[in-house]
VEXZA-899212 format. One line per field, with one value per residue (C-alpha): residue number from 1; residue in one letter; x, y, z. Coordinates in nm, 4 decimals. Last residue first. Example, Ala and Ser with C-alpha at 12.3 -4.5 7.8 and 13.67 -1.06 7.14 Angstrom:
num 2	1
residuo S	A
px 1.3670	1.2300
py -0.1060	-0.4500
pz 0.7140	0.7800
REM end
This chain:
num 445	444	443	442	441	440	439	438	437	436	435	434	433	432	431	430	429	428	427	426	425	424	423	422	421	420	419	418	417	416	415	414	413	412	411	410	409	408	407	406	405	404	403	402	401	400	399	398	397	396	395	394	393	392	391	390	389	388	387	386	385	384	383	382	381	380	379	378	377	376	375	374	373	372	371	370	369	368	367	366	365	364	363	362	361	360	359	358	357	356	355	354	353	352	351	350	349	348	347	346	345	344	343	342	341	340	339	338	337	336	335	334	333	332	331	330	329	328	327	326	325	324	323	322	321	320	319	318	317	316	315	314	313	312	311	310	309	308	307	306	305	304	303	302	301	300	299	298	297	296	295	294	293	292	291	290	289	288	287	286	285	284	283	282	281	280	279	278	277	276	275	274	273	272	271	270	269	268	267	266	265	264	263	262	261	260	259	258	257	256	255	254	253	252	251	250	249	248	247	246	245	244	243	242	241	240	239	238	237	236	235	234	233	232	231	230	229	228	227	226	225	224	223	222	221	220	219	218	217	216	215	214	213	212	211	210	209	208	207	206	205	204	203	202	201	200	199	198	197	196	195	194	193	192	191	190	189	188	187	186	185	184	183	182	181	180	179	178	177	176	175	174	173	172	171	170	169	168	167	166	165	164	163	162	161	160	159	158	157	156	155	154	153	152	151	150	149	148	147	146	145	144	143	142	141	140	139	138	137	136	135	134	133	132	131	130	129	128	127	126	125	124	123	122	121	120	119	118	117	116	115	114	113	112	111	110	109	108	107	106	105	104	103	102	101	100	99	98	97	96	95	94	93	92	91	90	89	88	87	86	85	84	83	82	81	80	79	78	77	76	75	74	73	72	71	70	69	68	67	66	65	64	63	62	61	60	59	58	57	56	55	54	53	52	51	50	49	48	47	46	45	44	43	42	41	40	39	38	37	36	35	34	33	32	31	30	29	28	27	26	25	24	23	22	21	20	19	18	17	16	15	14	13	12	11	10	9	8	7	6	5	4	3	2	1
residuo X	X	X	X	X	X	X	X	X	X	X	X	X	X	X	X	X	X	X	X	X	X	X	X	X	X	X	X	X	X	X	X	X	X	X	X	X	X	X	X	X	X	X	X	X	X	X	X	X	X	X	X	X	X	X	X	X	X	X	X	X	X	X	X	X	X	X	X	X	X	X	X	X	X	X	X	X	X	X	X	X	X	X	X	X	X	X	X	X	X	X	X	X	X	X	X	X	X	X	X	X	X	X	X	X	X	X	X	X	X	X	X	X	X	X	X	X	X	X	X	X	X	X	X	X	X	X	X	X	X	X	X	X	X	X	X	X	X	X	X	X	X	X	X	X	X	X	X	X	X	X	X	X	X	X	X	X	X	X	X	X	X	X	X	X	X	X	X	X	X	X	X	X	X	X	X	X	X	X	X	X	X	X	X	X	X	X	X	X	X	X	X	X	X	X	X	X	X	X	X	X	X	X	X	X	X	X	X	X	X	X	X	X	X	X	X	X	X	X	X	X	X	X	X	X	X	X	X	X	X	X	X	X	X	X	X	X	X	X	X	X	X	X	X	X	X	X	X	X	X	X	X	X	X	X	X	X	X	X	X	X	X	X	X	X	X	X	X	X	X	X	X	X	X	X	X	X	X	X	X	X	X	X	X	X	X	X	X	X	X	X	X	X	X	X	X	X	X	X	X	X	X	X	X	X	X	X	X	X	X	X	X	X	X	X	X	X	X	X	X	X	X	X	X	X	X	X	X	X	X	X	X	X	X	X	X	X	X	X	X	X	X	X	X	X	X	X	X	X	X	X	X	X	X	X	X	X	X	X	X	X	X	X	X	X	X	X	X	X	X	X	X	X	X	X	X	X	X	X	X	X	X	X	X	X	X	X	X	X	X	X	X	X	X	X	X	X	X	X	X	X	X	X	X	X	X	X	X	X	X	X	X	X	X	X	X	X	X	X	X	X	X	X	X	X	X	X	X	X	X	X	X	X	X	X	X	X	X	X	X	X	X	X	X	X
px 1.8042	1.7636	1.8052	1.9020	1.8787	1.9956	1.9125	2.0184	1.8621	1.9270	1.6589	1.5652	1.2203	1.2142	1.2623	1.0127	0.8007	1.1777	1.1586	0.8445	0.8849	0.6217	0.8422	1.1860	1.4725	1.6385	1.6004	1.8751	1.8146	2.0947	2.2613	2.3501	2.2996	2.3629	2.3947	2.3383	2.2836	2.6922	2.8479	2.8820	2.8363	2.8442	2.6231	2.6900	2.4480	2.4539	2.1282	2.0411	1.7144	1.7175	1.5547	1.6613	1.2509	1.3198	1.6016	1.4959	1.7893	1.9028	2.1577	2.2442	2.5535	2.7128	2.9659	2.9879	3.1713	3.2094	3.3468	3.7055	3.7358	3.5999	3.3340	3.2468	2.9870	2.8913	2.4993	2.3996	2.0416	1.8891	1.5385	1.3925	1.0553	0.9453	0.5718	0.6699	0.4253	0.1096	-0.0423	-0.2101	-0.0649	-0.1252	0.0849	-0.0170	0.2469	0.3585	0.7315	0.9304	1.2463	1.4907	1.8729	2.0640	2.4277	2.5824	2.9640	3.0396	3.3247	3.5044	3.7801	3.7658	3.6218	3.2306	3.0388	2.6755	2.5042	2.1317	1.9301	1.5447	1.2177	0.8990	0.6283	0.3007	-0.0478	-0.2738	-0.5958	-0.5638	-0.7146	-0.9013	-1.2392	-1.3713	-1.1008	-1.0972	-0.9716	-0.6512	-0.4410	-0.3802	-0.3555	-0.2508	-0.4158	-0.3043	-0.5176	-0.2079	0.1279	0.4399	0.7410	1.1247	1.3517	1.7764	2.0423	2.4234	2.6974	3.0538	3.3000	3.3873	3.0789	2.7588	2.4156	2.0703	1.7562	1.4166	1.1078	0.7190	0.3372	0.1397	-0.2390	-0.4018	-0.6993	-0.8481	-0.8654	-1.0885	-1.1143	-1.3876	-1.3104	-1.5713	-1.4676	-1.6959	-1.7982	-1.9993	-2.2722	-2.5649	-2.4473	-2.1629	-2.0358	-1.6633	-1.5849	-1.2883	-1.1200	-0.8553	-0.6752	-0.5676	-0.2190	-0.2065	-0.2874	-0.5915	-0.4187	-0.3428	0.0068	0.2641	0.6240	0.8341	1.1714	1.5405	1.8897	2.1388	2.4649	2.2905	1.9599	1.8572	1.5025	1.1671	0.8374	0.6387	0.2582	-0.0540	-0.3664	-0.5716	-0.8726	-1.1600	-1.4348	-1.3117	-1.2549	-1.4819	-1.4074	-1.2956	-1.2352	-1.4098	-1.1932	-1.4531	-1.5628	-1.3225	-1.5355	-1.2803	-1.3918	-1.3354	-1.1895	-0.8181	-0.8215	-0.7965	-0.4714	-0.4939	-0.2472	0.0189	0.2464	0.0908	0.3359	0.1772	0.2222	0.2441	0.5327	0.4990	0.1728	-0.1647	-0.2932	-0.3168	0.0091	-0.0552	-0.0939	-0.0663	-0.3465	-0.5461	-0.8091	-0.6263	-0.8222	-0.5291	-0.3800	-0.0372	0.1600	0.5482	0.6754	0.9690	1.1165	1.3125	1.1072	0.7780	0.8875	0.6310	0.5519	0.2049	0.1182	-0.2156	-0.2082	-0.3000	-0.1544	0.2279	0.2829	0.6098	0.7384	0.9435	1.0720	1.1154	1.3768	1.1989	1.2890	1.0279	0.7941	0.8090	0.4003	0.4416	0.3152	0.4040	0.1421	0.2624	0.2904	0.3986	0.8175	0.7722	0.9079	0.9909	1.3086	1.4586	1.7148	1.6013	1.6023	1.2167	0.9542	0.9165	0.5999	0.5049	0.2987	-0.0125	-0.1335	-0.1083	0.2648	0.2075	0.5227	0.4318	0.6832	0.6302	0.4594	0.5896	0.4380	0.4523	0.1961	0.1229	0.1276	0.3475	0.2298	0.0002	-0.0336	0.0287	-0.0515	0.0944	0.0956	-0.3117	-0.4355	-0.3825	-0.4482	-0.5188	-0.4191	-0.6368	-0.5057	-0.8748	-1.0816	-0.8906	-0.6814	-0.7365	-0.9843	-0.7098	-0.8470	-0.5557	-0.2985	-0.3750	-0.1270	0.0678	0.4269	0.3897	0.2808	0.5630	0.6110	0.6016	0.4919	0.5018	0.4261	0.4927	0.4235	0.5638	0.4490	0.5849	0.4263	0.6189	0.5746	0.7965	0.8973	0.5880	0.4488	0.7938	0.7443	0.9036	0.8443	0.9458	0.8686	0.8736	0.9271	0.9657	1.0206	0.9891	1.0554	1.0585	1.0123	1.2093	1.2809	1.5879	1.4337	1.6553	1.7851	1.4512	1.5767	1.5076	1.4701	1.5071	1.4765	1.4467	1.3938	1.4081	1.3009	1.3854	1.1672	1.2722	1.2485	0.9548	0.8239	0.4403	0.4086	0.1819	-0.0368	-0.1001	-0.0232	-0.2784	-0.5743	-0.3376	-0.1989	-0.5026	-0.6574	-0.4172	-0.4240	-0.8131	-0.8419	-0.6106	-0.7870	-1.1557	-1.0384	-0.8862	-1.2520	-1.4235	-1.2270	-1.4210	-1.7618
py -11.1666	-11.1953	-10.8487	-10.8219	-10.4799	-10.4490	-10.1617	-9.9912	-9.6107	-9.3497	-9.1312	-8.7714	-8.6851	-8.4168	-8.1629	-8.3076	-7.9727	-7.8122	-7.9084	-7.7617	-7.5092	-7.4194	-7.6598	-7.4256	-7.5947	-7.9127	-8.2195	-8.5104	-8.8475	-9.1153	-9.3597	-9.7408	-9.9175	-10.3077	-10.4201	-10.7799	-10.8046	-10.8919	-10.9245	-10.6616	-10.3602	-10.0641	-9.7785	-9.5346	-9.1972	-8.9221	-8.7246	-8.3830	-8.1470	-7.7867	-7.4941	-7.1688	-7.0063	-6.8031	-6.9886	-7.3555	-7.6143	-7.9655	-8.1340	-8.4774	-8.6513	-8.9622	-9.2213	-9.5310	-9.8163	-10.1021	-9.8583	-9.9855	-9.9486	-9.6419	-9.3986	-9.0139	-8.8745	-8.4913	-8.3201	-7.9673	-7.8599	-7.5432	-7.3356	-7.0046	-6.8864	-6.5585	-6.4182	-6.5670	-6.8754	-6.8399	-6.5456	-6.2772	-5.9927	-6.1486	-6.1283	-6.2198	-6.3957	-6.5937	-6.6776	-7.0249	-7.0584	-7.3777	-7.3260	-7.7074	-7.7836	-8.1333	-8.2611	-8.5970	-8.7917	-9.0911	-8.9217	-8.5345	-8.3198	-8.4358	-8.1305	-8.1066	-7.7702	-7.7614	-7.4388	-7.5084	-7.2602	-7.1653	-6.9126	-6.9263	-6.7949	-6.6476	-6.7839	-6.7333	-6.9599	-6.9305	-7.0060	-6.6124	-6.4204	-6.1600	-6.2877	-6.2985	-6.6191	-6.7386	-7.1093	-7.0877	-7.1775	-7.1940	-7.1169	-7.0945	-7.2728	-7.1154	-7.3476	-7.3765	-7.6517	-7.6444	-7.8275	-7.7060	-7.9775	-7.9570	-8.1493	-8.0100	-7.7935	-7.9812	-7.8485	-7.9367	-7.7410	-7.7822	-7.6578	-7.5031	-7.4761	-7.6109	-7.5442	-7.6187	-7.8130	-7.7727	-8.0769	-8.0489	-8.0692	-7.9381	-7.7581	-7.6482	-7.4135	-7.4226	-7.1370	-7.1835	-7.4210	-7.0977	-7.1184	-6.9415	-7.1084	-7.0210	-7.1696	-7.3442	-7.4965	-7.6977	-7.7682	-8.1723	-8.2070	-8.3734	-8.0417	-8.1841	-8.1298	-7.9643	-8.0193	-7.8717	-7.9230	-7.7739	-7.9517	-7.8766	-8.1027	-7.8061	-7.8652	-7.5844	-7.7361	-8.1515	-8.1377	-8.2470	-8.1143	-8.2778	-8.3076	-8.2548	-8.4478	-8.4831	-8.6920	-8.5150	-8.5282	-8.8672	-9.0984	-8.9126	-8.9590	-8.5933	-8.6167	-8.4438	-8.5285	-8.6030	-8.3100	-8.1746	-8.0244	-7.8291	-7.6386	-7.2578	-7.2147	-7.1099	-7.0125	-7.2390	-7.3201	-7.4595	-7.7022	-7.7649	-7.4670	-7.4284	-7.7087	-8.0636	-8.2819	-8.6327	-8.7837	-9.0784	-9.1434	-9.0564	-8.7822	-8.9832	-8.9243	-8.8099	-9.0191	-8.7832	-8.8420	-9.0978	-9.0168	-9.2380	-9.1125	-8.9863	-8.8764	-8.8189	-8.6745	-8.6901	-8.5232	-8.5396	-8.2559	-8.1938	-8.2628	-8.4428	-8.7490	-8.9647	-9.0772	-9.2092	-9.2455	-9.3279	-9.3989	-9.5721	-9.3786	-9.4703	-9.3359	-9.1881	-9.2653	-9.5713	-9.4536	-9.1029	-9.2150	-9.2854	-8.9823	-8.6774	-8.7543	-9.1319	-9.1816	-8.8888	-9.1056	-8.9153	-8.7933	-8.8875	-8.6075	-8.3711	-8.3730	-8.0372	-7.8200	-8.0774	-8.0757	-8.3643	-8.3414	-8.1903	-8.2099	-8.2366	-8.5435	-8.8628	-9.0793	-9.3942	-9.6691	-9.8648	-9.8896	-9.7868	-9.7358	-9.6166	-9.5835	-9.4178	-9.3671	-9.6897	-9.8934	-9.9590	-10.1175	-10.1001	-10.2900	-10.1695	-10.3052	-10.1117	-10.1008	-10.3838	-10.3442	-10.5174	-10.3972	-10.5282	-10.4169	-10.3082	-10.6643	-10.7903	-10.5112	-10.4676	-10.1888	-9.9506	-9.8251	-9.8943	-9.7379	-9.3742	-9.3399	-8.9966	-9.1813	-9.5070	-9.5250	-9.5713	-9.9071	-9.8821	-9.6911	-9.5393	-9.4599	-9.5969	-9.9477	-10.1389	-10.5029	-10.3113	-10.5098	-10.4376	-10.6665	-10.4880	-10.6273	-10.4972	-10.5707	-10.5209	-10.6608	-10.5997	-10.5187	-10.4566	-10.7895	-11.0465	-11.0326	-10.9800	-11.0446	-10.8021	-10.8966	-10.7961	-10.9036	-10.5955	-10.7841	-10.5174	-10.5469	-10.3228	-10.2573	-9.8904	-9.6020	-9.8732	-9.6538	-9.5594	-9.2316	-8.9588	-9.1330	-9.2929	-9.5956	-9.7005	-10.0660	-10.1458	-10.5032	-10.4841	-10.7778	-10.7513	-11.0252	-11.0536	-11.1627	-11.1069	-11.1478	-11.4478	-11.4556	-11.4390	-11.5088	-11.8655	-11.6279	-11.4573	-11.0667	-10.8438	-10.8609	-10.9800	-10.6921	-10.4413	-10.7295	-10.7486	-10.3470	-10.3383	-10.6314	-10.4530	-10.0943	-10.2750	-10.5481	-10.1523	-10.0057	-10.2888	-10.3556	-10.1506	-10.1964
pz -0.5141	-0.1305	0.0301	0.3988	0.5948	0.9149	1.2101	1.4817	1.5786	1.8523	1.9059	2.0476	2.0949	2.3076	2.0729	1.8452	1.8019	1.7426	1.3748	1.2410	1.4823	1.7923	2.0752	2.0006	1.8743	1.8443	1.7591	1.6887	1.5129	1.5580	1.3471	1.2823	0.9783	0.8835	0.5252	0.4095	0.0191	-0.0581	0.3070	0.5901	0.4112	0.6878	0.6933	0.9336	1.0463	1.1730	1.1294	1.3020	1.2866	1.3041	1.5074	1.4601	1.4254	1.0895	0.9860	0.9404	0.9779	0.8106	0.9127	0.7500	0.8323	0.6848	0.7456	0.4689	0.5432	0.2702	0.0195	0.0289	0.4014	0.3989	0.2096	0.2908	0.2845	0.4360	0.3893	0.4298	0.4685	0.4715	0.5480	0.5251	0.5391	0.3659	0.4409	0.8386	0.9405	1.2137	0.9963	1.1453	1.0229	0.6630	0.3715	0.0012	-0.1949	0.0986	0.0238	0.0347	0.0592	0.0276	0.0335	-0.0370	0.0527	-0.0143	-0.0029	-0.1117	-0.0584	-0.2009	-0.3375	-0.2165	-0.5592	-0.5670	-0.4545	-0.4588	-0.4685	-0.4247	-0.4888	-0.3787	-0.5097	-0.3687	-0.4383	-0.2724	-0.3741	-0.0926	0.1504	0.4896	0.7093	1.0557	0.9374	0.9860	1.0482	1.3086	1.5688	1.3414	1.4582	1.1211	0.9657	0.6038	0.2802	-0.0956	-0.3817	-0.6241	-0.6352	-0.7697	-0.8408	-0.8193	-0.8991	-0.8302	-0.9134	-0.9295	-0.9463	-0.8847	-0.9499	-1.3185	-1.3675	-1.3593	-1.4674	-1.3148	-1.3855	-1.2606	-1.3188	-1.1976	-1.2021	-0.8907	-0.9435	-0.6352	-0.4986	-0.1539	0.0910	0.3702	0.7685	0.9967	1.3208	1.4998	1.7773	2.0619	2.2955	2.5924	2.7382	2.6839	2.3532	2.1054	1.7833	1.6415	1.2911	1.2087	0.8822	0.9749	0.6359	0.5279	0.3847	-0.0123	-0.1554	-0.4468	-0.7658	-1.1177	-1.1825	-1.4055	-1.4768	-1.6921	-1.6997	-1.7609	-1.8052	-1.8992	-2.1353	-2.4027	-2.3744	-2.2501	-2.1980	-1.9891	-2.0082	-1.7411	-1.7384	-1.5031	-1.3600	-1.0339	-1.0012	-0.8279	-1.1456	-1.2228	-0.9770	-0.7107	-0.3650	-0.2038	0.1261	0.3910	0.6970	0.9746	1.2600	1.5240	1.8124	2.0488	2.3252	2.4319	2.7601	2.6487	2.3215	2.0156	1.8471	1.4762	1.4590	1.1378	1.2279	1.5659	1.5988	1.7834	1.4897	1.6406	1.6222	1.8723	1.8247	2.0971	1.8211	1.5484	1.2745	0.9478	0.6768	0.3051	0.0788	-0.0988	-0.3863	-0.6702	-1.0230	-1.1197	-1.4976	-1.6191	-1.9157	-1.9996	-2.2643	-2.3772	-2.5770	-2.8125	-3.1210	-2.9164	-2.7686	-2.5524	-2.2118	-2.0477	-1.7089	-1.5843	-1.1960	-0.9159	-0.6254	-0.4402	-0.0993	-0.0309	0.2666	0.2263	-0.1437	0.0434	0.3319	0.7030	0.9474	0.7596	1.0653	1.1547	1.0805	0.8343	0.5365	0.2038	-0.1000	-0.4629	-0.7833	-0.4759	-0.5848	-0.7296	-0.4101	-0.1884	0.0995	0.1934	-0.1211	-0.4179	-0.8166	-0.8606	-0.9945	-0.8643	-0.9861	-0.7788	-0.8871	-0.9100	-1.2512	-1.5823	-1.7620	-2.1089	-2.3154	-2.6586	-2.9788	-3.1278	-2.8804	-2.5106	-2.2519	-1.8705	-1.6663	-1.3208	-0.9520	-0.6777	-0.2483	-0.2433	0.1116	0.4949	0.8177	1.1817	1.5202	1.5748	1.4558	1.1507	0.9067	0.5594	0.3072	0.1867	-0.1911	-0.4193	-0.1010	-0.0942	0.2091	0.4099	0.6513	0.6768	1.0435	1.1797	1.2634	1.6220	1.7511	1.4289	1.5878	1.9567	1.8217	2.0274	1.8143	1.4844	1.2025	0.8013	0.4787	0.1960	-0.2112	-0.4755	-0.8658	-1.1677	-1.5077	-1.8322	-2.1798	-2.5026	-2.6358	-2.4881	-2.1711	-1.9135	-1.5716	-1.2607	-0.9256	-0.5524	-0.2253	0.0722	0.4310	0.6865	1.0485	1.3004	1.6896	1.7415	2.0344	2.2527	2.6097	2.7000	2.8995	2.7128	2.4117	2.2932	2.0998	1.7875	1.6615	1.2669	1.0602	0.7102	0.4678	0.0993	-0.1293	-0.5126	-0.8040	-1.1918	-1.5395	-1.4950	-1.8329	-1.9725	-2.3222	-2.1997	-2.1109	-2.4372	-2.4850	-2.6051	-2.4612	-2.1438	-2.0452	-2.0497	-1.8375	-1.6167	-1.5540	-1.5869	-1.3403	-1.1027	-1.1176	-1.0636	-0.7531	-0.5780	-0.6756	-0.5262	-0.2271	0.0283	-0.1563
REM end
């Protein structure tokens, strides 16, 4: 039964293609390689916190005029295991999207497979894949379509991170407009890290605290498992008005983040909090605009989601979440007048609708990010720095990082990863986790 639903999803996406399109139609467009190599470095005790290597093939084949076949494949091992020991236990991974394991260093996954076809005014694309929406930078406000592995924090880039779900997708015009319209059945959510890895969330942020004395008895993750009654859906508006590229988005989901809901029993052995995880669904409606003015470009998305939950500390609450609505919205300005640079600024809040003495988070958190690039050496070197800061607890995050182009397909990186702030921020929790990172990435085309 583990593979069954994943062997189901792949016969109905070959099969799909090939009702319609003959085998001998079927042309090779494409296959490149990509090979990544990285090692980080703790910077306070010089010990290896990484020792990876990535090989992702990938293939695109063409089944007649107007339909292709991509596929990715990722085959991942880390000599140290300090960021997912053991691999996991996949509980938050729906069966159809588990990936194998050899050993507890290496794992490897189908990570993209879906046909793309296109028929008068329809494109469906049905299968394995990734969906990006929002205008940001680091920060998410809309971008949720796809959950994200936190086995390196927020540290690896999104198309590493984010986790792609089998998917219905299907695009159309409608006057202005197009409209863009998706369906789910794909129950996996976000990886967090066990408790023994590397960045493990420790911030009563993500952690409900218990009091001193009391013990802990954390039950299984109830996921949700049915393809149809629990799949998640929505659609994307998307325009071009008076010099403006807008969207309304909408998305009725499952939050990708697991909440600790806890409930205090007494007995002659003590108190014990039970904590027993679940996913709650949300509606997330929302936008984005983008607009440029002579170098400058302003970008921004903003959303509301309902039935929201947040860890309190009121003794008085029953299952230690508060329930409330939450407003959020990112302004990103991007500058482009130096030659060869690029100046970035982005102002992310996000506001509680319903406040709670109690509540672990602020009603209004704050956060920003501000990004410099700037090329060399006729655009083989590329310096960069990424800060990005939350107001309410001053504690931040650092990136410098250089990218230099060594030959055509073979670049090498080197950077560092800088924490700082207060232990009980989302940032500060990784104060003491400081890294300096090397690494080479070769792509065979």
């Amino acid at each position: 039964m583990k593979r069954l639903r994943f062997l189901l999803y792949s016969t109905c996406v070959l099969s799909i293609s090939w009702l319609f399109f003959p085998l001998q139609a079927m042309e090779l467009d494409s296959f490149n390689l990509i090979l990544e190599e990285e090692t980080s470095v703790d910077s306070a005790t010089a010990s290896q916190r990484k020792a990876e290597w990535i090989a992702r093939p990938k293939v695109e084949l063409s089944l007649g005029e107007n339909t292709v076949v991509k596929g990715e494949f990722r085959f991942r091992w880390d000599a140290l295991d300090r960021l997912e020991p053991g691999i996991g236990n996949q509980e938050e991974v729906g069966d159809a999207s588990r990936f194998g394991t050899w050993g507890d260093q290496a794992d490897y996954e189908l990570r993209e497979f879906y046909v793309q076809t296109e028929t008068d005014d329809w494109l469906f694309t049905l299968g394995k894949q990734a969906i990006v929406w929002g205008q940001t930078d680091g920060l998410k406000v809309l971008d949720v379509v796809n959950p994200q592995s936190f086995r390196e924090f927020i540290l690896d880039d999104f198309e590493g991170s984010r986790i792609p779900l089998w998917t219905v997708n299907v695009e159309t015009v409608i006057s202005d407009w197009d409209l863009q319209l998706i369906w789910i059945p794909d129950k996996t959510y976000s990886d967090l890290p066990e408790d023994e890895a590397d960045f493990s969330f420790t911030s009563p942020l993500f952690r409900p605290q218990t009091p001193p004395g009391v013990q802990v008895d954390l039950r299984e993750v109830e996921r949700p498992d049915h393809a149809v009654n629990d799949a998640d859906y929505g659609f994307r508006l998307k325009a071009f008005l008076e010099s403006w590229d807008v969207t309304l988005n909408y998305l009725y989901h499952y939050h990708d983040n697991p909440l600790f809901f806890r409930t205090i029993s007494i007995s002659e052995q003590g108190a014990v909090a039970i904590v027993t995880p679940e996913y709650r669904r949300t509606h997330l409606i929302g936008g984005t605009f983008v607009n440029t003015f002579g170098d400058l470009t302003f970008r921004g998305e903003v959303g509301y989601s309902t039935d929201r939950y947040f860890l309190t500390e009121d003794p008085q609450d029953a299952d230690g979440l508060h329930p409330t609505g939450e407003w959020s919205y990112v302004l990103g300005f991007d500058w482009y007048g130096l030659s060869d640079t690029i100046l970035s600024a982005q102002l992310f809040q996000s506001l509680v609708q319903d406040d709670d003495p109690g509540l672990v988070r602020d009603q209004n958190e704050t956060d920003w990010t501000f990004k410099a690039e700037r090329k060399f050496l006729n655009e083989t070197v590329t310096v960069d720095v990424l800060w990005l800061a939350n107001v309410n607890r001053s504690d931040g995050l650092i990136r410098p990082k250089v990218i230099y182009e060594w030959q055509d397909g073979l670049n090498l990186h080197f950077g560092g990863d800088v924490f700082y702030g207060d232990e009980d921020g989302f940032y500060g929790q990784f104060e003491y986790k400081d890294q300096w990172v090397l690494g080479a990435e070769w792509g065979v085309y």
